[in-house]
C-alpha positions as CSV (number, residue, x, y, z in Angstrom):
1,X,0.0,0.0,0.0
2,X,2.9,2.4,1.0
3,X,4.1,1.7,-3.0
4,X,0.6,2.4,-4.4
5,X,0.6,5.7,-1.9
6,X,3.8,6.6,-3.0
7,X,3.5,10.9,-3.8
8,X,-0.1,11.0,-3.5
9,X,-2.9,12.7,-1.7
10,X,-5.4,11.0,0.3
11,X,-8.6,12.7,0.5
12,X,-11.1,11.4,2.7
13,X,-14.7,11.4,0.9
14,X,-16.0,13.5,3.6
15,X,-13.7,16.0,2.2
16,X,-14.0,16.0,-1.0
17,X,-15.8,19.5,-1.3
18,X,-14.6,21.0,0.6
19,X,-11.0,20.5,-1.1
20,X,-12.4,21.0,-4.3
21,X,-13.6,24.4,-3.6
22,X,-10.1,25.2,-1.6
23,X,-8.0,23.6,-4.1
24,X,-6.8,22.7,-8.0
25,X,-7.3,19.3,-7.7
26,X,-6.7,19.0,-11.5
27,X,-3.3,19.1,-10.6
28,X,-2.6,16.9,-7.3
29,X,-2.0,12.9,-7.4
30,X,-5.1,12.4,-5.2
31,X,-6.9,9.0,-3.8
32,X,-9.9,8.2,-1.9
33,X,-11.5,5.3,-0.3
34,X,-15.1,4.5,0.4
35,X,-17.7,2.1,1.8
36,X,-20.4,1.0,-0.3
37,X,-23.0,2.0,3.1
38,X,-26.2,1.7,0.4
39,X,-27.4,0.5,-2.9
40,X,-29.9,1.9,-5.1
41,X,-31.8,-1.3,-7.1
42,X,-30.6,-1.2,-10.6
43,X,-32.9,1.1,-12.2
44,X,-33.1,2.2,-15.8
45,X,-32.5,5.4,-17.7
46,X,-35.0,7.3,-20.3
47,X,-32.6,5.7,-22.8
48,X,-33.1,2.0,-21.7
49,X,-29.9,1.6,-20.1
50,X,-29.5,0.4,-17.0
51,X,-27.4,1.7,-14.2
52,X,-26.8,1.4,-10.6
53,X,-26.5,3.8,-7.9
54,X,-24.2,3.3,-4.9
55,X,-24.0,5.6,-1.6
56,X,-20.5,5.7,-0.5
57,X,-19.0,7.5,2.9
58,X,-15.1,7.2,4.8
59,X,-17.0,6.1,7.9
60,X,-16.0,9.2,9.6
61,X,-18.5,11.3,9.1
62,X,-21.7,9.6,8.7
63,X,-23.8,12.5,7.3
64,X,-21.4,12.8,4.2
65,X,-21.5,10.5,1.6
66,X,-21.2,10.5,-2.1
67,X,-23.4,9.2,-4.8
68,X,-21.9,7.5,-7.5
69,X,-23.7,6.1,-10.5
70,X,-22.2,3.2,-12.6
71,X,-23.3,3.1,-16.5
72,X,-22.6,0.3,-18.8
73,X,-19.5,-2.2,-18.5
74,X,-19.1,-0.5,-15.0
75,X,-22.8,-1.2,-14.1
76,X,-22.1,-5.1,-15.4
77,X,-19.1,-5.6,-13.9
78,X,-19.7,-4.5,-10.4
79,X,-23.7,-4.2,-9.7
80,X,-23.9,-7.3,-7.5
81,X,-21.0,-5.7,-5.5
82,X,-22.0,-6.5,-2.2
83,X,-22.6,-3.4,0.5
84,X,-20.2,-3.0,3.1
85,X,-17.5,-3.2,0.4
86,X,-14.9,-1.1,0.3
């Protein structure tokens, strides 16, 4: 992990915007980590495509987390991800 780290940023998801208003993260090496903490049933778009929607938080901060939607090959891949996952 210490090689994978090497010269980045870690940027807990409860952070994230704030540091994105602060700072050019454009430029920085940054990671983050998160814990699937809820799972939207697949649903599909106006288009026909289905997607998935996962809730995603550090565990620090309970009241912030992140949505993130997965589209095509991401949505097949990882939809029956379970929760808890990080």
């Amino acid at each position: 992990m210490d090689r994978k780290m090497a010269n980045r940023k870690l940027i807990r998801l409860s952070q994230i915007k704030s540091k994105i208003a602060a700072e050019n993260l454009e430029e920085t090496d940054w990671v983050t980590f998160g814990v699937i903490v809820r799972k939207v049933t697949p649903q599909s778009s106006n288009n026909g495509r289905t997607f998935s929607i996962w809730r995603l938080n550090d565990l620090r901060d309970l009241n912030q987390c992140v949505s993130l939607f997965l589209f095509g090959d991401v949505h097949k891949e990882h939809w029956k991800t379970d929760q808890g996952t990080v």
